[in-house]
KOLVEXMI-701004 format. One record per residue (C-alpha): x, y, z; residue number from 1; residue in one letter. Coordinates in nm, 4 decimals, m for minus. Example, Ala and Ser with C-alpha at 12.3 -4.5 7.8 and 13.67 -1.06 7.14 Angstrom:
! residues 2
+----------+----------+----------+-----+-----+
!       px !       py !       pz !   n ! res !
+----------+----------+----------+-----+-----+
!   1.2300 !  m0.4500 !   0.7800 !   1 !   A !
!   1.3670 !  m0.1060 !   0.7140 !   2 !   S !
+----------+----------+----------+-----+-----+
//
This chain:
! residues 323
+----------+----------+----------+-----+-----+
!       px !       py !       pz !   n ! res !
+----------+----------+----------+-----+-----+
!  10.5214 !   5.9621 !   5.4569 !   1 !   X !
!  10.6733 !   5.7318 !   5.7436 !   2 !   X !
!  10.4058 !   5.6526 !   6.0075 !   3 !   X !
!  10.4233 !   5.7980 !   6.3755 !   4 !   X !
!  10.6033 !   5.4812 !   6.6329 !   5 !   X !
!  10.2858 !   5.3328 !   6.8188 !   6 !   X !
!  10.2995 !   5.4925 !   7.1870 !   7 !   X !
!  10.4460 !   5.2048 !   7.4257 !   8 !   X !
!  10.1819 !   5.0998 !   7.6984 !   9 !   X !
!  10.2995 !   5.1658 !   8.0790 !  10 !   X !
!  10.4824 !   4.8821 !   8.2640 !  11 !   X !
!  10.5046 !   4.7377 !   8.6357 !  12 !   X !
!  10.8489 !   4.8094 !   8.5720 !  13 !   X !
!  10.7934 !   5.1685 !   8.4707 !  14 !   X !
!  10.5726 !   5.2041 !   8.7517 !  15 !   X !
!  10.8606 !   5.1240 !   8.9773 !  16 !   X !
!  11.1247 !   5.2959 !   8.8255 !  17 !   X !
!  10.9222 !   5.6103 !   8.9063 !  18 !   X !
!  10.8963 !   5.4980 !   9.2916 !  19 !   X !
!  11.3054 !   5.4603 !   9.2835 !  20 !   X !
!  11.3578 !   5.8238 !   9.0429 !  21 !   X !
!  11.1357 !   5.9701 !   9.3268 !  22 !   X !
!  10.8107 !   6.0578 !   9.0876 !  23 !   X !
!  10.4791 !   6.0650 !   9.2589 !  24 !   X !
!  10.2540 !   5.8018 !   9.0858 !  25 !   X !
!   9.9208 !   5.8967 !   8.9365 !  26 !   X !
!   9.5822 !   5.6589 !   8.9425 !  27 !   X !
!   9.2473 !   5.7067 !   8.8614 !  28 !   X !
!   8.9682 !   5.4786 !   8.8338 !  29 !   X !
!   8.7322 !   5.4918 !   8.4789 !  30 !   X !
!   8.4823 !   5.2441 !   8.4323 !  31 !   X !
!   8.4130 !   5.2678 !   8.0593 !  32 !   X !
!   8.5242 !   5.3839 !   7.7568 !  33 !   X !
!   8.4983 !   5.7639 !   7.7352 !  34 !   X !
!   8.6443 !   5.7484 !   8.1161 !  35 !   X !
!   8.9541 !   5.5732 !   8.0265 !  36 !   X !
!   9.0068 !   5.7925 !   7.7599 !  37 !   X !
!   9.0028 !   6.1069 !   7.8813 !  38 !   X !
!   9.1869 !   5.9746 !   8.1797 !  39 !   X !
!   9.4208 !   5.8608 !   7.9139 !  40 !   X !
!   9.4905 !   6.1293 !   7.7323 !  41 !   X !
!   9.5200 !   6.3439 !   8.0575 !  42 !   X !
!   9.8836 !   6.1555 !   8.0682 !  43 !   X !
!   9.7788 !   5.9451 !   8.3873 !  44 !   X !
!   9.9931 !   5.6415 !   8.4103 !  45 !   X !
!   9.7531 !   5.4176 !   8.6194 !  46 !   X !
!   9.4127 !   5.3495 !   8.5401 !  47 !   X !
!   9.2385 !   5.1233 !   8.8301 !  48 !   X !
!   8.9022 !   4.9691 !   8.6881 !  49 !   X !
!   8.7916 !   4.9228 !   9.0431 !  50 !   X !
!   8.4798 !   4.7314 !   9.1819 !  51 !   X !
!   8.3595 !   5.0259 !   9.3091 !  52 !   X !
!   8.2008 !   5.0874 !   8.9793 !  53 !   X !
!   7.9322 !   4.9080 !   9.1681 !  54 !   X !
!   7.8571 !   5.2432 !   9.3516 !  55 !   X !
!   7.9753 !   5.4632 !   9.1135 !  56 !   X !
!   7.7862 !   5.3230 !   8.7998 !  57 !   X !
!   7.5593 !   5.0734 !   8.8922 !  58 !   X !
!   7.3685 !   5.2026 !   9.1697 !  59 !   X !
!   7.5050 !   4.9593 !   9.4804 !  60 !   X !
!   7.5042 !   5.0587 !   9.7921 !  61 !   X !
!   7.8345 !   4.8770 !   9.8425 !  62 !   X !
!   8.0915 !   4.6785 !   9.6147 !  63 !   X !
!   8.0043 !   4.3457 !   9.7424 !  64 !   X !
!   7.7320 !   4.2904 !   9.4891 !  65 !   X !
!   7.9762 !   4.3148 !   9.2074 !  66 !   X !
!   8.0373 !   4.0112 !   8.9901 !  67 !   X !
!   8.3468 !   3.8785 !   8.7952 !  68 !   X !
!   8.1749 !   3.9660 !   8.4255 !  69 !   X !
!   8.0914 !   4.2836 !   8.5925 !  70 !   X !
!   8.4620 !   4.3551 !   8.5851 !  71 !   X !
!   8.5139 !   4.1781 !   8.2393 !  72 !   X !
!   8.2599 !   4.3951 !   8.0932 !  73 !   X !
!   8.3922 !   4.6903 !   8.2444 !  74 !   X !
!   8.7234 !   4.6620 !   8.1936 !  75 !   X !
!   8.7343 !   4.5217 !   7.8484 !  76 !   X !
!   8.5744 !   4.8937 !   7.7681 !  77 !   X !
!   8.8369 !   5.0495 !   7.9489 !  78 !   X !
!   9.1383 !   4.8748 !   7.7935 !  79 !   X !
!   8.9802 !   4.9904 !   7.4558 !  80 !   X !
!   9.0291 !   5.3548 !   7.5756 !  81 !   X !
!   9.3658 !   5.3452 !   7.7501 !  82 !   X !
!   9.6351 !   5.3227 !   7.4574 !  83 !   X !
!   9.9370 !   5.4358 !   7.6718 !  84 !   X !
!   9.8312 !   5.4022 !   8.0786 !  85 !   X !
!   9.8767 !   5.0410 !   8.2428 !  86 !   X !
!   9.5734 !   4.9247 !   8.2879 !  87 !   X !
!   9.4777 !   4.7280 !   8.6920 !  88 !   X !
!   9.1496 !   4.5338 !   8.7146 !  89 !   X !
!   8.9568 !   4.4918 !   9.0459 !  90 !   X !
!   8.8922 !   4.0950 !   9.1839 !  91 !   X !
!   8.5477 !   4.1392 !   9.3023 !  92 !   X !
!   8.4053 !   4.0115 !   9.6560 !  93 !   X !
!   8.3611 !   3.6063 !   9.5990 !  94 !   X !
!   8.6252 !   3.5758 !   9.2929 !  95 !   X !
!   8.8929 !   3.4829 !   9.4790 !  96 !   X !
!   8.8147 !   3.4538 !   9.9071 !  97 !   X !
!   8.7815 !   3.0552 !   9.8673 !  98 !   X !
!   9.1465 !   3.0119 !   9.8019 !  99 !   X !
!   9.4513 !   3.0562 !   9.5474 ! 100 !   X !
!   9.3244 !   2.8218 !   9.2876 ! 101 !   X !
!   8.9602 !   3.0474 !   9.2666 ! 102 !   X !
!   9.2123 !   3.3379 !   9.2546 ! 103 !   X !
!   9.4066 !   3.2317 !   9.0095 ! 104 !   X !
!   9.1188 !   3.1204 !   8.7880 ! 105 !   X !
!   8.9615 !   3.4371 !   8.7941 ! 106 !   X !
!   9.2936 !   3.6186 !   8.7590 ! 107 !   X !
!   9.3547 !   3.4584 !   8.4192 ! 108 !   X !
!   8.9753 !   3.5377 !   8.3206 ! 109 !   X !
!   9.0303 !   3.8877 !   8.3971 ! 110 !   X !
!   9.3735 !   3.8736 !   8.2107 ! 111 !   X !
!   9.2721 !   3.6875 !   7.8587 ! 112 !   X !
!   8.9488 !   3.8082 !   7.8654 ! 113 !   X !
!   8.9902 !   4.2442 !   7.9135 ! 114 !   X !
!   9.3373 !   4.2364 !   7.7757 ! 115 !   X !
!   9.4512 !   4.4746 !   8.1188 ! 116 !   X !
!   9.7912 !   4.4957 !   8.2317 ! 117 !   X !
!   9.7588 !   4.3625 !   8.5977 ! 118 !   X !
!   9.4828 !   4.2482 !   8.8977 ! 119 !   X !
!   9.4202 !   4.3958 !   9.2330 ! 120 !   X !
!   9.3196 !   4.1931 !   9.5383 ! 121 !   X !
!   9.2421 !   4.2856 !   9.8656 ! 122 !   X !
!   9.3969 !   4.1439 !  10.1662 ! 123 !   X !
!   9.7713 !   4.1406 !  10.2787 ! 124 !   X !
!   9.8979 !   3.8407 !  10.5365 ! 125 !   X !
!   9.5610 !   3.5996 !  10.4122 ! 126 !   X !
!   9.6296 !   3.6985 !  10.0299 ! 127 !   X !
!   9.9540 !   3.6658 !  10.0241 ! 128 !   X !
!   9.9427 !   3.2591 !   9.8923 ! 129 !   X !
!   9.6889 !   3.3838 !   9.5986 ! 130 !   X !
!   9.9005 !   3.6593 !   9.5066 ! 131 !   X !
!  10.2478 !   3.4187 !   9.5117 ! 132 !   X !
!  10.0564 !   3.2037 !   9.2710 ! 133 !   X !
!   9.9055 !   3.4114 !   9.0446 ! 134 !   X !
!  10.2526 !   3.6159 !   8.9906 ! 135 !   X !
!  10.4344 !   3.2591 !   8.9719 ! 136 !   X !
!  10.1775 !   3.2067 !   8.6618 ! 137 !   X !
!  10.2785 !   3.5933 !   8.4940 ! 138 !   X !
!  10.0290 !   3.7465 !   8.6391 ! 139 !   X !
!  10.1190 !   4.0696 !   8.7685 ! 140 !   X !
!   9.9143 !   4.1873 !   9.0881 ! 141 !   X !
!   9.8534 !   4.4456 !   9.2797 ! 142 !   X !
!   9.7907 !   4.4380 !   9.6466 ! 143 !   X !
!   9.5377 !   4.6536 !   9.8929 ! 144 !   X !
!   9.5332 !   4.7262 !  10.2919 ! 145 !   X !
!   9.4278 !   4.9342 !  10.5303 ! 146 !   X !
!   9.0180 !   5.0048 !  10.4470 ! 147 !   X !
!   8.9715 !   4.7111 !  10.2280 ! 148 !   X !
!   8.5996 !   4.7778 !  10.0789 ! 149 !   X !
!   8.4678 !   4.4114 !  10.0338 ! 150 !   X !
!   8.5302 !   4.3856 !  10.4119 ! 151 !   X !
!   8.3497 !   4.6800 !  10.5289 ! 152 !   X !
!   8.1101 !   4.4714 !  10.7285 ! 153 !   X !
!   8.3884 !   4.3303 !  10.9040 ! 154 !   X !
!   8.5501 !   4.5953 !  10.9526 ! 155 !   X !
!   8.2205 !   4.7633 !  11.1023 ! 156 !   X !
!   8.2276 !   5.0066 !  10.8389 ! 157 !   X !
!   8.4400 !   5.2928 !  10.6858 ! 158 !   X !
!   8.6961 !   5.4064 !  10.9203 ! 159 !   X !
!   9.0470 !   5.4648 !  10.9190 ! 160 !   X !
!   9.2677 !   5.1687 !  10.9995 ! 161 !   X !
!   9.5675 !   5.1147 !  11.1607 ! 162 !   X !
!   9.5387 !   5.3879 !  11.4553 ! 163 !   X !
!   9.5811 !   5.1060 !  11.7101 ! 164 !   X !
!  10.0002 !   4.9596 !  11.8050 ! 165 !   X !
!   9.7956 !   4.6229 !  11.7078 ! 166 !   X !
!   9.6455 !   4.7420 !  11.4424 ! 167 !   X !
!   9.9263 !   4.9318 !  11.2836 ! 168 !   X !
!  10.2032 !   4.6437 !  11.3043 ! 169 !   X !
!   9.9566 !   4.4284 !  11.1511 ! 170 !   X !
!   9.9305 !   4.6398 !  10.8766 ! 171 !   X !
!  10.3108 !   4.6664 !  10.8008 ! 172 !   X !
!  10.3212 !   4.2779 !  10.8651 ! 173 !   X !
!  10.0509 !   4.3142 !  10.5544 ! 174 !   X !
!  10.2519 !   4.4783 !  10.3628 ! 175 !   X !
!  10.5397 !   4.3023 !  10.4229 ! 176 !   X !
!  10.3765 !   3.9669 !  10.3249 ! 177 !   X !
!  10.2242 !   4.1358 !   9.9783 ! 178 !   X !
!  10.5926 !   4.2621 !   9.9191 ! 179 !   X !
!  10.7772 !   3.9068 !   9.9465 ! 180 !   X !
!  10.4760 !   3.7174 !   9.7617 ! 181 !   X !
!  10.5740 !   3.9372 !   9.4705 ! 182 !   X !
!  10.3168 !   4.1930 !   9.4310 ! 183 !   X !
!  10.4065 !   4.5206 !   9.2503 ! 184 !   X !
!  10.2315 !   4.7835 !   9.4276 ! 185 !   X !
!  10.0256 !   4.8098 !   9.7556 ! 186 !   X !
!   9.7168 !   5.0043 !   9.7967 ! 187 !   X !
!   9.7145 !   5.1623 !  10.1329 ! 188 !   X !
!   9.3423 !   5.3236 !  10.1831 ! 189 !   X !
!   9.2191 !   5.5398 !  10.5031 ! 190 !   X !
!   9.5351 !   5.4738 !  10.6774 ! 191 !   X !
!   9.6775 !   5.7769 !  10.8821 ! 192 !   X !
!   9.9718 !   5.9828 !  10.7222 ! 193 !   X !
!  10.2426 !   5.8485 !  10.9874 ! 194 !   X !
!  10.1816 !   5.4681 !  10.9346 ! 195 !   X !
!  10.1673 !   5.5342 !  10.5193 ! 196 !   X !
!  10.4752 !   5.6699 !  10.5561 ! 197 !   X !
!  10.6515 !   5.3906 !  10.7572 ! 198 !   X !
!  10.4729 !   5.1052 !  10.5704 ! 199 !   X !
!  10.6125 !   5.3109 !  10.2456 ! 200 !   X !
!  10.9855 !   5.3197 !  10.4268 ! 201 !   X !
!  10.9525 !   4.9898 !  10.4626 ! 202 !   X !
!  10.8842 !   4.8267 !  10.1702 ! 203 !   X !
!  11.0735 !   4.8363 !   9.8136 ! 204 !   X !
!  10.7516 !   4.8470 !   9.6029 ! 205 !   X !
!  10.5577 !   5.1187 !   9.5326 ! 206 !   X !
!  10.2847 !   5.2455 !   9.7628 ! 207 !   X !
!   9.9356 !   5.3992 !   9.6696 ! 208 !   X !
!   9.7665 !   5.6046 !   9.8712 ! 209 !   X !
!   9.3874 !   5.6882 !   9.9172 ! 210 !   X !
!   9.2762 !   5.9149 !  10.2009 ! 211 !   X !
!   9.6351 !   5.7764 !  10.3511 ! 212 !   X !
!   9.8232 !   6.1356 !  10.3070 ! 213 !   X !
!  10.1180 !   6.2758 !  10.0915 ! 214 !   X !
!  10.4538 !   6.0352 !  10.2090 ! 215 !   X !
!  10.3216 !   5.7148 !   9.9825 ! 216 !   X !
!  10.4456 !   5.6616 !   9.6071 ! 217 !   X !
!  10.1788 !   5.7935 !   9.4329 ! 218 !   X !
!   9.7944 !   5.8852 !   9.4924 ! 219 !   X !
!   9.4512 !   5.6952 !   9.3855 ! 220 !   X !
!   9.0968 !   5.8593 !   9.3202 ! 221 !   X !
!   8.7700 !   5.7617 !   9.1945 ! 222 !   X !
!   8.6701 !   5.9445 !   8.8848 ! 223 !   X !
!   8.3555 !   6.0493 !   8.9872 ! 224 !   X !
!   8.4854 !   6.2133 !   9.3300 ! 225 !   X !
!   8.7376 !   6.4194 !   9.1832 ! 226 !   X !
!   8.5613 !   6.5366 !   8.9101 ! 227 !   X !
!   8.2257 !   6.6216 !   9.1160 ! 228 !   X !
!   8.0405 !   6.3913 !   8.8757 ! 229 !   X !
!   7.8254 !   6.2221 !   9.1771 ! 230 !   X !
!   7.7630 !   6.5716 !   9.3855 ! 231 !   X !
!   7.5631 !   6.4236 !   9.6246 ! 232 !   X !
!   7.8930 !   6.1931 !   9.7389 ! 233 !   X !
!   8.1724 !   6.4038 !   9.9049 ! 234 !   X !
!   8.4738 !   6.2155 !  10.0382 ! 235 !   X !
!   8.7261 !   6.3517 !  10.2645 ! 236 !   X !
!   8.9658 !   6.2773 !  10.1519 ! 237 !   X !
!   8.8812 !   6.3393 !   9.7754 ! 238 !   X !
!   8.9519 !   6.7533 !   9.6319 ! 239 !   X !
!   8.6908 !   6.8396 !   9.3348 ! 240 !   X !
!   8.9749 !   6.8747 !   9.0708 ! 241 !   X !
!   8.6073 !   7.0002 !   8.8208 ! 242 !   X !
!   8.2324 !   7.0659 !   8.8707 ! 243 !   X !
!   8.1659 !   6.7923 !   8.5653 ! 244 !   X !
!   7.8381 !   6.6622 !   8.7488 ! 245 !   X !
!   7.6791 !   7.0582 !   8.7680 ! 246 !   X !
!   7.7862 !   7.1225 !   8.4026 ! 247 !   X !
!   7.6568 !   6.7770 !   8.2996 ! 248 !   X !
!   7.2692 !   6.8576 !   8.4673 ! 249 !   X !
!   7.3083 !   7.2464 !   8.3112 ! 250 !   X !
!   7.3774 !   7.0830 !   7.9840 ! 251 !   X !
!   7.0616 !   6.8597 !   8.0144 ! 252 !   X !
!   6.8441 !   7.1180 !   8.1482 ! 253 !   X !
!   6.9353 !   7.3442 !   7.8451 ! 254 !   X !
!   6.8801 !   7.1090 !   7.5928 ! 255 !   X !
!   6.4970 !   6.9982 !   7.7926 ! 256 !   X !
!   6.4260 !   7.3779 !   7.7168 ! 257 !   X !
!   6.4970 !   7.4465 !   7.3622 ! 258 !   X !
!   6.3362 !   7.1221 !   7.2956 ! 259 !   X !
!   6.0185 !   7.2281 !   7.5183 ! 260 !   X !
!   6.0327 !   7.5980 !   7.3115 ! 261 !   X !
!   6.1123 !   7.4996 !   6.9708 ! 262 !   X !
!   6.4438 !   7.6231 !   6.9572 ! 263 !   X !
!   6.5715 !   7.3092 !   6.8862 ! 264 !   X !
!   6.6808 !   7.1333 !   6.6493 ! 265 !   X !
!   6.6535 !   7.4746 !   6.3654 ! 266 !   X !
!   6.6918 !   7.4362 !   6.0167 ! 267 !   X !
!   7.0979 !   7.4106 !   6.1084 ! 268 !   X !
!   7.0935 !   7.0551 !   6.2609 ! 269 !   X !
!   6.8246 !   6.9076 !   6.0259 ! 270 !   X !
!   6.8926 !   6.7511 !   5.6426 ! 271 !   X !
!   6.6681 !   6.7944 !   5.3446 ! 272 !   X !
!   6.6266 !   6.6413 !   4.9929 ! 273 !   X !
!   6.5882 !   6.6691 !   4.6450 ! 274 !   X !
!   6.2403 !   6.8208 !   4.5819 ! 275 !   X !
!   6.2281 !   6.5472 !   4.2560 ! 276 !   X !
!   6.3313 !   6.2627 !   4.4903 ! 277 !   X !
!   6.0432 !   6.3945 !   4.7418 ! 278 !   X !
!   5.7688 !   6.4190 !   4.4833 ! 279 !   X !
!   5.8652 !   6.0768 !   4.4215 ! 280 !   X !
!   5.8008 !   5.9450 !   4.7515 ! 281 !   X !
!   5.4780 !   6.1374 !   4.7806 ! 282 !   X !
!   5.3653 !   5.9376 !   4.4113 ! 283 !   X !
!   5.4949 !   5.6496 !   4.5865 ! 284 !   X !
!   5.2829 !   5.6473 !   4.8982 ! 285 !   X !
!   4.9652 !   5.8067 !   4.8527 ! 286 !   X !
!   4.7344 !   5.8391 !   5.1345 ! 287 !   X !
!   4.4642 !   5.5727 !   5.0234 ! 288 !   X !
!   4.8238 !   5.3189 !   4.9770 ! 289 !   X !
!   4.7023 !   4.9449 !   5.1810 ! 290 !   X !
!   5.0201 !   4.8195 !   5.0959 ! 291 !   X !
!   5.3811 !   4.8625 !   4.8849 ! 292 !   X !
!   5.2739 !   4.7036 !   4.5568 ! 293 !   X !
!   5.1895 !   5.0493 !   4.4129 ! 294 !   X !
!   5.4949 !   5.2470 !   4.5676 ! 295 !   X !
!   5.7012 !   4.9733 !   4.3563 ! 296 !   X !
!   5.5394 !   4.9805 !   4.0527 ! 297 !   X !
!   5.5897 !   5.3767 !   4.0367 ! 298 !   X !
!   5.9494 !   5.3282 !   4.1362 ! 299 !   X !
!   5.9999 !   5.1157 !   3.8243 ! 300 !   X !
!   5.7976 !   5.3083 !   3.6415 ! 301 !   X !
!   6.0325 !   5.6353 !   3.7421 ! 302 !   X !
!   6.3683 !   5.4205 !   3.6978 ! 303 !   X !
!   6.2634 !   5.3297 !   3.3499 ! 304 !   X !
!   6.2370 !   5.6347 !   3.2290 ! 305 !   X !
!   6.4473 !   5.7761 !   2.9291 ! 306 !   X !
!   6.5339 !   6.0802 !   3.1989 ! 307 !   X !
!   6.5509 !   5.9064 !   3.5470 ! 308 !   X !
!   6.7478 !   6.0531 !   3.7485 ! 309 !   X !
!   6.6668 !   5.8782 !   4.0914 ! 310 !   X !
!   6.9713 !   5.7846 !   4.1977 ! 311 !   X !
!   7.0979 !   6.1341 !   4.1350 ! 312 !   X !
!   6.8122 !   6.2904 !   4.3407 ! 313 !   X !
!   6.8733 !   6.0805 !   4.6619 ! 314 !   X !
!   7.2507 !   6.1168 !   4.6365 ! 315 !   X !
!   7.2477 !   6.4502 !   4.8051 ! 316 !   X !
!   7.0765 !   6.3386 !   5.1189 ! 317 !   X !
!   7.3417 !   6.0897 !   5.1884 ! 318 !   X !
!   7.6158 !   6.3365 !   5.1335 ! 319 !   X !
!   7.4796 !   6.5367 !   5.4038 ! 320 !   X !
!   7.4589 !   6.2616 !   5.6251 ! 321 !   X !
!   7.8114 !   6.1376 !   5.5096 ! 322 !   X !
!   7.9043 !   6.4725 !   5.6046 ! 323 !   X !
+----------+----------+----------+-----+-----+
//
């Protein structure tokens, strides 16, 4: 029987032969295993492992806490789930602001040590330098304007950008610079529908949008938003796609009650053994038993025996956990 061809892993170049064929691009983030596979296997192309798993899974109130092994851990789980989407892999706050060399020491971290496709950076006109250095040293990057997260502060929070003539040509200047430093793809996130659009006229690489309307290349979402997961965090510009988080705490709650009334586990969900092998164990371990030297000796004792069948007796237990 010939064996099935191994399914080949996404591309930067397949992800911009579907800008040029006209086919909206897909991304979602996942954080862990089970994430990235179900994300996987759900035929998304793009699987962001972005630091703001900070909020989503660890409990931050922002992603500047969020530390380079955060990521490694993270995404190392991730790229053992994704077998066929092209894996992306955040640069946290403080991996890569001091310059291109930081940046292109964590980039290669992130690269040899999760095994993911390419990195994401934020920044366009002051990254560009990091991002011309870590693609001159095959490392494939993606860039990310507009609301960039681990500048919220500076920002003065999260609002849309770019709704300023200022604001708005620095922003395609942004994405300009990201373009001719050799990044792959731009994030554009909370910028208003017009400006996506232009910035996506204007540049030859593929354009993600979050919260930044239909006209980009393709779309990005976190996990947990679109899948209702978190239900006390609703985002704009996020559509519940599944109630996962209110099936998740009906689940729980369930399984709390039949354990609180008995009902579970039944007779169905528990494993048994050989009535021999159990009288056994009782001969082994009577109640007045200070230590193991008499459980022993009667274990010889049994195993020595013209008729021992021991072995034989315990053999069905494991088959039913085998099973």
């Amino acid at each position: 029987m010939s064996k099935q061809p191994a399914t080949r892993a996404i591309t930067i170049l397949d992800i911009q032969r579907m800008k040029e064929s006209g086919r909206p691009i897909t991304m979602v983030t996942a954080y862990d295993y089970p994430s990235a596979k179900a994300t996987d296997e759900a035929g998304i192309p793009l699987i962001l492992v972005g630091d703001s798993l900070g909020m989503t899974v660890l409990g931050y109130d922002s992603t500047l806490p969020v530390t380079l092994d955060d990521m490694i851990h993270h995404g190392k789980a991730v790229v053992r789930g994704a077998k066929r989407a092209h894996v992306v892999v955040d640069l946290p706050f403080g991996s890569y602001q001091s310059g291109w060399k930081q940046a292109l020491a964590s980039g290669i971290r992130l690269m040899k040590e999760t095994g993911c496709g390419s990195v994401k950076l934020e920044g366009g006109q002051r990254s560009a330098e990091a991002v011309a250095r870590m693609v001159e040293a095959g490392i494939p990057v993606m860039g990310h304007i507009g609301l960039t997260p681990q500048s919220v502060n500076a920002l003065g929070g999260w609002k849309v950008q770019g709704r300023t003539p200022r604001e708005a040509v620095r922003l395609i200047a942004d994405a300009k610079a990201l373009e001719e430093a050799g990044a792959y793809a731009i994030v554009l996130e909370l910028v208003p529908t017009a400006l996506a659009h232009m910035i996506t006229q204007r540049v030859s690489i593929p354009t993600i949008g979050i919260g930044s309307g239909p006209f980009t290349s393709g779309q990005v979402q976190v996990f947990h938003d679109i899948l209702s997961i978190q239900q006390d965090r609703v985002m704009k510009h996020a559509r519940q796609f599944a109630d996962v988080g209110g099936t998740m705490v009906d689940g729980l709650r369930a399984y709390r009650e039949a354990v609180e009334d008995g009902s579970f586990p039944t007779a169905a969900e528990s494993f048994y053994m050989d009535e021999r092998a159990l009288e056994l164990i009782r001969r082994m371990t009577p109640s007045d038993a200070d230590d193991m030297t008499h459980a022993e000796r009667v274990l010889r004792e049994a195993n020595e025996a013209p008729d021992a069948r021991v072995e034989e007796s315990l053999a069905p237990v494991e088959q039913q956990i085998a099973d």
